[in-house]
VOGU-3710 file (C-alpha; in Angstrom, 3 decimals, decimal comma):
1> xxxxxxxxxx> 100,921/-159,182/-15,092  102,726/-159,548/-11,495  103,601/-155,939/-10,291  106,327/-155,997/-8,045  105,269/-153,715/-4,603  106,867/-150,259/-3,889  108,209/-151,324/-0,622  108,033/-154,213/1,429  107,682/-154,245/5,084  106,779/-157,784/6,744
11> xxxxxxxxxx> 107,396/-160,389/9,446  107,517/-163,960/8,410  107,657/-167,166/10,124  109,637/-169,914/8,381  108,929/-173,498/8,358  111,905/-175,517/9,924  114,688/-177,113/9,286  113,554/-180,847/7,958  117,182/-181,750/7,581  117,774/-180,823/11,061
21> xxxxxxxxxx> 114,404/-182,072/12,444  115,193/-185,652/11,578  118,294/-185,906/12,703  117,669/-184,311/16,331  114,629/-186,935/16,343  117,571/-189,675/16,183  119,779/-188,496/17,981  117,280/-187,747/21,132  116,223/-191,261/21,132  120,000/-192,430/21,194
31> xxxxxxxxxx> 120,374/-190,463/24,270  117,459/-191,973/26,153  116,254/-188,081/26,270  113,234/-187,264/28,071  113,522/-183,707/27,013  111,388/-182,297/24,273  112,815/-181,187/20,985  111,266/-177,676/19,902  109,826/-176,532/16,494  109,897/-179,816/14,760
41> xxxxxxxxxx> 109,547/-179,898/10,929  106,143/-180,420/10,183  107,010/-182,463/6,973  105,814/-185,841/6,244  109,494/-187,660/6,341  109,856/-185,931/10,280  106,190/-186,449/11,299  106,866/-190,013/9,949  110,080/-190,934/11,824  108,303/-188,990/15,176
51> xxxxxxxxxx> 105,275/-191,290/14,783  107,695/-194,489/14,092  110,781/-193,440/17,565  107,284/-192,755/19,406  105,569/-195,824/18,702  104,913/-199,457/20,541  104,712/-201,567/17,508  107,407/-203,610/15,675  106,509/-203,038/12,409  107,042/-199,750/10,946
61> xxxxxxxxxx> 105,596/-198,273/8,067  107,264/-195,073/6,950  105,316/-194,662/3,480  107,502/-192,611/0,676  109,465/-191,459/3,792  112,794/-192,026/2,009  114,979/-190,036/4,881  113,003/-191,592/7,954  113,633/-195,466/6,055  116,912/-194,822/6,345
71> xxxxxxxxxx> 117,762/-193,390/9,426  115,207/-196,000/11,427  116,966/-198,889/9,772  120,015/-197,788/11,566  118,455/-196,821/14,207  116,836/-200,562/14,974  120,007/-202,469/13,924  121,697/-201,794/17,272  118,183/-201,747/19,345  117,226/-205,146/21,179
81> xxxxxxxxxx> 114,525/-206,712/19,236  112,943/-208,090/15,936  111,456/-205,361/13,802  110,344/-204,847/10,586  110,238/-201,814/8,510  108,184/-201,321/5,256  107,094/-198,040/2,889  104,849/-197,834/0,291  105,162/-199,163/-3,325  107,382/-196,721/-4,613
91> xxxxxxxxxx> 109,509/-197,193/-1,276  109,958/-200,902/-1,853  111,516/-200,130/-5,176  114,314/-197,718/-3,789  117,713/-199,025/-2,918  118,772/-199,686/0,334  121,181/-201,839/0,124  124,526/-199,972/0,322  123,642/-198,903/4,186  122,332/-202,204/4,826
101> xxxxxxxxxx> 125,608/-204,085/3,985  127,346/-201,525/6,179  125,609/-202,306/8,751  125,818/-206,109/8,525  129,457/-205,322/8,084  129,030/-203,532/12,235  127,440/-207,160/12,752  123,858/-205,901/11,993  121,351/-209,062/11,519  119,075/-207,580/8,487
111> xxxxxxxxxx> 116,965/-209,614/6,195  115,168/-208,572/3,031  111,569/-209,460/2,969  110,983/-209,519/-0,822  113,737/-208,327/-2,933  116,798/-208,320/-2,053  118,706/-204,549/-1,866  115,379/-202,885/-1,086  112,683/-203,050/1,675  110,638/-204,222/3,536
121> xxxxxxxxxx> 113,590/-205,254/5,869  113,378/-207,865/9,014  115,811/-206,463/11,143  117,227/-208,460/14,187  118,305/-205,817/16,625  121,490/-206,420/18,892  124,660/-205,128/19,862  127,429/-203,952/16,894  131,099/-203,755/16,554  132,633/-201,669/15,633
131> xxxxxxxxxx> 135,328/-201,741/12,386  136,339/-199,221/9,561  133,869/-198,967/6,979  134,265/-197,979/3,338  132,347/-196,357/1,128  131,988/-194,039/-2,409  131,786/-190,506/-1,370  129,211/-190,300/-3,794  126,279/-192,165/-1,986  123,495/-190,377/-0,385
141> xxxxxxxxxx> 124,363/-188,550/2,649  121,483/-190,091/4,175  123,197/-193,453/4,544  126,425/-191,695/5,572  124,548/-189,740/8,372  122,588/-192,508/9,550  126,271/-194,594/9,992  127,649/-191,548/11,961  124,808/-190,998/14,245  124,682/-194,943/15,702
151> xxxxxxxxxx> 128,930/-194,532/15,606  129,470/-193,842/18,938  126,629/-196,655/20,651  128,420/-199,354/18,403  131,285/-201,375/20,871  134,258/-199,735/19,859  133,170/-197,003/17,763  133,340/-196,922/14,367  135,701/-195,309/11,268  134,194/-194,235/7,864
161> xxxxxxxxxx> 136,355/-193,936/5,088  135,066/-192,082/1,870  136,346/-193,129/-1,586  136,851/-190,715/-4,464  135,072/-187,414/-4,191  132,793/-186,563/-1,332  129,538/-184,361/-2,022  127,614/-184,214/0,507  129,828/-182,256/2,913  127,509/-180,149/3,994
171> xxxxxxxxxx> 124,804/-182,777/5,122  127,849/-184,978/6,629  129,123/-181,832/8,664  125,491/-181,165/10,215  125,097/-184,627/11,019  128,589/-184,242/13,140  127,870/-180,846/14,470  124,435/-181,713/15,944  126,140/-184,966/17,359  128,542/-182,326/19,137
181> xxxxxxxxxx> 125,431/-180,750/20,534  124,553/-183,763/22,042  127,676/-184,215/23,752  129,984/-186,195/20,615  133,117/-186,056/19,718  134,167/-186,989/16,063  137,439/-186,361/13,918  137,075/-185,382/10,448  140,426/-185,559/8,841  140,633/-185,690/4,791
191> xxxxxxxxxx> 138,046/-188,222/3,755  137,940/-190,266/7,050  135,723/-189,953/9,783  136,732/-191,463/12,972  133,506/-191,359/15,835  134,666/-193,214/19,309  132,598/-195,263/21,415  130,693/-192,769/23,965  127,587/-191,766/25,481  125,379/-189,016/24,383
201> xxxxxxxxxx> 123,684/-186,930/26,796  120,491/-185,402/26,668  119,392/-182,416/26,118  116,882/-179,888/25,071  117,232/-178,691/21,388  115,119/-176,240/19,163  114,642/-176,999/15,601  116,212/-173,872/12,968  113,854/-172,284/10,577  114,662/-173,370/7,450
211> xxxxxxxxxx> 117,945/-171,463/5,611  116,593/-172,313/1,879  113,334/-170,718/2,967  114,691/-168,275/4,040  117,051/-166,887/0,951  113,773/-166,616/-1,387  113,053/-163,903/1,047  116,249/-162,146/1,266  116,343/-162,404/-3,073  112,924/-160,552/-2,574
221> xxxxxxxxxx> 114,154/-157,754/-0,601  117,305/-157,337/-2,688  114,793/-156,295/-5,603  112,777/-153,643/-3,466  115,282/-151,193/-2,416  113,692/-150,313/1,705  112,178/-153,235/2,194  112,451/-155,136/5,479  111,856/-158,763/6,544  111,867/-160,021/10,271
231> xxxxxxxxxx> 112,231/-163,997/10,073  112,477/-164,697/13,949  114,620/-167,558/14,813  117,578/-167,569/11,949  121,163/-167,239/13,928  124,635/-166,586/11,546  125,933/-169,251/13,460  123,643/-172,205/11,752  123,965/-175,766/11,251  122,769/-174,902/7,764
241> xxxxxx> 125,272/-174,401/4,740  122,539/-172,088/3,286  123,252/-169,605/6,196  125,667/-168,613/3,476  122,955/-166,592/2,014  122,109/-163,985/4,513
//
């Protein structure tokens, strides 16, 4: 039997933002910044893709890091170099194709190093060029984020277009909001994305507490009438759709 307390009075420190985490990660290292990024998701897919941006190797082994394969793929198709980038079993047999023809399509050299649509991946780093891109507006938002965020290093920018319903728009608009923070400008207009070629500029950044985390405690408090709950750090004006919530 779970008996619900009379009142709740408490002060609780969220976990942040992973979504937000690994996309400052990438978009730090596009600006060549030397400043630190604050309250970092400890999560395995950020502590991954920190370990893998921070490392000397060429070979990079994210494990079942599914958001940090994606993103570094990107990431090293436009960065002067051979790499290769591997996971674990269960990795190798996820898809990874879709973003990998887009980027070939930006003049990415990527080569599959057992079967063909999934990783490992050779990639051949060098410069891209920029083009418009098409794709279903039902593919992972991961792929679609990891397009925008090289955009505005590839030579001439680039243009996604989105076929057919679009449902990640939340995940797409962070992506393009946290580029703004670090000095992008994008256009947004019905289901195509247009991202100039530009420079971002560094800056300091401090990770969100986690939004979905959060609303578990504000359904709490809604069910113990003069209850309170200080979560430090959570701002109305969030890069987080779940904001919604409070």
């Amino acid at each position: 039997k779970i008996t619900a307390p009379e009142k709740l009075n408490s002060k609780v420190i969220l976990p942040a933002s992973k979504s937000i985490s690994n996309r400052a990660l990438i978009l730090s290292a596009l600006s060549y910044s030397a400043l630190p990024i604050k309250n970092l998701s400890e999560s395995d897919d950020t502590q991954v893709l920190l370990k893998a941006l921070n490392s000397n190797t060429n070979v990079f082994d994210v494990g079942p890091a599914g958001t940090a394969m994606r993103f570094i793929t990107a990431f090293l198709s436009k960065v002067l170099g051979e790499w290769t980038v591997t996971g674990s079993e269960r990795m190798k047999n996820r898809p990874i194709g879709i973003l990998v023809d887009a980027l070939i399509e930006l003049g990415a050299r990527i080569e599959y190093l057992e079967k063909d649509g999934y990783p490992p991946l050779r990639i051949f780093g060098s410069a891209l060029y920029g083009k418009t891109i098409e794709l279903e507006g039902n593919v992972s938002s991961q792929y679609i984020s990891a397009l925008l965020m090289i955009g505005p290093t590839v030579q001439g920018g680039i243009t996604l277009r989105l076929r057919n319903k679009i449902i990640s728009r939340p995940y797409i608009k962070m992506t393009l909001d946290l580029m703004a923070r670090f000095g992008v400008n994008a256009k947004w207009e019905d289901s195509t994305i247009t991202i100039p070629q530009q420079e971002y500029k560094p800056c300091e950044f401090t990770v969100e507490p986690d939004w979905s985390a959060a609303s578990y405690w504000y359904q709490i408090i809604s069910f113990i009438p003069g209850s309170t709950v200080e979560i430090p750090g959570l701002t109305a004006k969030s890069y987080q759709r779940d904001s919604r919530c409070g």
